[in-house]
Each structure stands twice: as C-alpha cells, then as structure tokens.
C-alpha positions in Angstrom: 0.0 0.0 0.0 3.1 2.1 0.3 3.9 1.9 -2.8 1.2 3.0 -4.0 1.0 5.7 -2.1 4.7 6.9 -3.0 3.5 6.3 -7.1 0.8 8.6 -6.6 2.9 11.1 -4.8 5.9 11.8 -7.5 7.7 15.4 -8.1 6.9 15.9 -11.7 4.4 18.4 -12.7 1.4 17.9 -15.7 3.3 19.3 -18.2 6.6 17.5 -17.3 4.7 14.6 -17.7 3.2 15.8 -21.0 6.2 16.4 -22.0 7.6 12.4 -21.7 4.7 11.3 -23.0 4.6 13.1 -26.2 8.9 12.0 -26.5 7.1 8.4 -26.5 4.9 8.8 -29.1 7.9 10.1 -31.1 10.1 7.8 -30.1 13.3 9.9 -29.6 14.4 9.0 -25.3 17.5 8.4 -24.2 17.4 5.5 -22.3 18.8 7.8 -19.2 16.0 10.5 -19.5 13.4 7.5 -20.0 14.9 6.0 -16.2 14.9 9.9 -14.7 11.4 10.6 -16.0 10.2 7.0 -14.4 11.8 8.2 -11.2 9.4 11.6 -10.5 6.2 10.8 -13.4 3.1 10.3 -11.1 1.2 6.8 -13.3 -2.1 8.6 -13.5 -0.6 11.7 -14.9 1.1 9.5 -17.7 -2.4 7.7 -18.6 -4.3 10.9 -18.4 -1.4 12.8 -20.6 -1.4 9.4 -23.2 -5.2 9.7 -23.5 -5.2 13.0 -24.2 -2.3 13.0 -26.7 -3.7 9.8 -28.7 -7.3 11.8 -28.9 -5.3 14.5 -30.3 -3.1 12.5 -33.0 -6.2 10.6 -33.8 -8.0 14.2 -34.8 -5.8 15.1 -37.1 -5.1 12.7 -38.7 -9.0 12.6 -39.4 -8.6 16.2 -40.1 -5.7 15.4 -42.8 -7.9 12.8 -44.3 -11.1 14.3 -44.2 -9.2 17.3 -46.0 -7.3 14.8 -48.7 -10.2 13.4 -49.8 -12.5 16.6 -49.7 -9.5 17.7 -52.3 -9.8 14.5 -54.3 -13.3 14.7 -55.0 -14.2 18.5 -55.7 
C-alpha cells in the first residue's frame, strides 16, 4: 500500500509529464531521461497525458484525411 502511495505522490508536474509522454509517441528518449522521468512521473498523470495526446493524433489525422479526400473529389 506504500507503494502505491509513493506512485501517486511523485515530483513531476502535468506538463513534465506531458512532456515524456509526447517524446514516447515520437520515439526519440535516451534511455537515461526515460529511467529519470520513471523516477518523478506520477502513473495517472502519464495515462491521463497518453489519452489525451492519442485523442489529439487521432483528430488530425481525421482532419488530414477528411481534407485529402474533400481535395480528391471537388
């Protein structure tokens, strides 16, 4: 239970953990920032951060098609 109570309780701020996620969905982490940021992320800020930033990629890339194809057929 302490554990779990340390997790929740980590230094990193919203946009710090922002931040890490978006690196991730890139792909470009050194493997010594990826063990720092593991250190201070709080969990629930990095699944709140990933939803957010795979409900943004998935809007545009709807936006990029949707604008493709509105080009392709007027």
């Amino acid at each position: 239970m302490d554990d779990l109570k340390e997790a929740t309780h980590r230094k990193a701020s919203f946009l710090q953990t922002m931040r890490a996620v978006l690196w991730s969905f890139i792909g470009l982490r050194k493997g010594s920032g990826h063990e720092a940021d593991m250190a201070k992320l709080n969990p629930v800020h990095v699944i709140i951060a990933g939803l957010i930033a795979a409900a943004v990629f998935v809007g545009v890339l709807i936006l990029i098609v949707r604008t493709v194809v509105g080009q392709a057929a007027g």
